[in-house]
N, C-alpha and C positions, 0 to 999 in steps of 0.2 A: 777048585772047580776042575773035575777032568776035561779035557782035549778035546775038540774033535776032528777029525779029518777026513774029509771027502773026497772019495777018487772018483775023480771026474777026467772027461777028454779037456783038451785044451780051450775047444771051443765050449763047451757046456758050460751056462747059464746055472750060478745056484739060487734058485729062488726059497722062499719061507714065506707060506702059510699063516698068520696068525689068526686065528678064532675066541672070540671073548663074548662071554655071554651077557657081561655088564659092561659099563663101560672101564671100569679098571682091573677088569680079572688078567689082563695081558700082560700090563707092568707088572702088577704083582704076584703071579703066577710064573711070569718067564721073563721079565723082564733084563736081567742081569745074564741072563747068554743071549738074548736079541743083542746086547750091546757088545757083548763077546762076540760073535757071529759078525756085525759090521766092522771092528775092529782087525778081524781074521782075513774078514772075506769082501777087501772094498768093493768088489764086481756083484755083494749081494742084490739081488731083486727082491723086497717085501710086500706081502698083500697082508694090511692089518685090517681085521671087520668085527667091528662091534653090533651085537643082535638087539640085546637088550636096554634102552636107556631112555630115559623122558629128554624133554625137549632142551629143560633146564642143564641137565648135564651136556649135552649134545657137546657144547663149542670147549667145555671142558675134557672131556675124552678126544675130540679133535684137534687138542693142543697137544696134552699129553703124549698123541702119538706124535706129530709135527716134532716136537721137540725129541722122543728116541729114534725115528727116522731120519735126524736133518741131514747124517752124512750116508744114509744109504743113497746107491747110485740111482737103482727104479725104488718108487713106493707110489703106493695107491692105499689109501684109507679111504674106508666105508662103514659110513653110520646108518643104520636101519632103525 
């Protein structure tokens, strides 16, 4: 997996965007640098949002993220 490095001020906040149209295209579209990225960058801030999903997946995609987020510092999931 290549590197990556953000040049950032001291004080600047790195936050990450996540967008999923189902409820698993996150993990499994990016999931393996989300886990690279908090690993790198403990001071990460996550916003993970799922667009697409029935009712029945809901608390499954609500885990799923719970569980690649649990050592990020900020995280906000959103289910639509």
């Amino acid at each position: 997996m290549l590197g990556l490095a953000f040049n950032r001020g001291q004080n600047a906040k790195l936050k990450v965007l996540c967008l999923g149209g189902h409820c698993d295209d996150i993990e499994i579209g990016c999931g393996g640098t989300i886990l690279r990225l908090l690993g790198d960058y403990p001071d990460l801030s996550v916003d993970w949002i799922v667009f697409g999903s029935d009712q029945r997946r809901k608390q499954e995609a609500l885990a799923s993220a719970g569980q690649f987020l649990a050592n990020a510092k900020e995280k906000r999931v959103v289910w639509r």
